[in-house]
N, C-alpha and C positions, 0 to 999 in steps of 0.2 A: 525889165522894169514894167511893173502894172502901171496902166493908165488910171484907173478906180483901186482903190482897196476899200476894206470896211471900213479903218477907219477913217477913210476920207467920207464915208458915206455919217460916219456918225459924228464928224464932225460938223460937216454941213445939215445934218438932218437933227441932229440930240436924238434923245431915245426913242425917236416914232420912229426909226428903222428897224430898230429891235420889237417892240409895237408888232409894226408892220409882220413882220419876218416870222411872231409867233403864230404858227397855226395851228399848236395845238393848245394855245388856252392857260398854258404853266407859268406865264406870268418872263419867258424870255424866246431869246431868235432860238429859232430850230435851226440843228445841225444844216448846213450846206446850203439855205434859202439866199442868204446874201451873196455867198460865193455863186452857187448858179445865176442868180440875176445878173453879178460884176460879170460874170463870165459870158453871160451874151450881150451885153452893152457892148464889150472889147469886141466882140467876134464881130460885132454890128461896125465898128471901126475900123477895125483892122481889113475885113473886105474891103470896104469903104475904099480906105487907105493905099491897098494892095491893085485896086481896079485903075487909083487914079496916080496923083503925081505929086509929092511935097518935096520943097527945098524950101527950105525957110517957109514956105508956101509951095512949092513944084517941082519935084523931081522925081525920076520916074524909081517906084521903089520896085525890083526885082523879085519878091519871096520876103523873107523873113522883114518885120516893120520892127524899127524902132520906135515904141509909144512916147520918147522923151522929146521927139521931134514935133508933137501933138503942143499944137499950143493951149494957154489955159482955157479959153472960152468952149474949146474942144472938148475939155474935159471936164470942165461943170457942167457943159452939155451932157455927157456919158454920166457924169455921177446922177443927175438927174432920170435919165433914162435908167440907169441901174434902180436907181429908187422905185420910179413907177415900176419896173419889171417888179421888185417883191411886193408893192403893193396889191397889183390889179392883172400882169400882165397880160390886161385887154388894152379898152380902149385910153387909157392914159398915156399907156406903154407907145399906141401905134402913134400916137400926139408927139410925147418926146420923140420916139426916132425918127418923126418927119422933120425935127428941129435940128436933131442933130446929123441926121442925112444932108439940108439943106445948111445949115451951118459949113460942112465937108466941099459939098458943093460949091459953094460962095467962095471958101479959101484956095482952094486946088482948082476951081476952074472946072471942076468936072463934070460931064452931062450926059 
């Protein structure tokens, strides 16, 4: 189970994702822009996730995460971070994943 998918991103975003996502000019997303962005939001999580501890909030996850145990705050966090990644993946990008590093942090207790 994805934590982000596109359409979560183009729901929350409407069409500045697609916008965003075109870089070459044709008027829509370019092949794989959205999907590589969702795909390091999750990677950014799931370490995350994998380093520290949820049960409800905390328990020690072993290898493989289950993203359904990701509460929603967690994952409007990650949709947001996925967004900045297509947009800038500079400095906006480094802004969201400190929110959603510290969001991870605050729930799991982790440091």
């Amino acid at each position: 189970m994805a934590i982000v998918t596109p359409d979560d991103l183009r729901d929350r975003f409407g069409p500045e994702i697609d916008r965003l996502a075109d870089r070459n000019g044709d008027g829509s997303a370019d092949a794989g822009v959205i999907e590589a962005a969702i795909a390091d939001a999750e990677a950014e999580v799931t370490a995350v996730i994998g380093l520290t501890a949820l049960l409800s909030g905390c328990v020690a996850s072993g290898g493989a995460i289950d993203p359904a145990i990701c509460a929603s705050p967690v994952e409007t966090l990650a949709r947001d971070h996925a967004r900045a990644l297509v947009a800038d993946g500079g400095p906006t990008a480094v802004v969201s994943g400190r929110r959603l590093l510290g969001a991870l942090k605050a729930g799991c207790g982790w440091r």
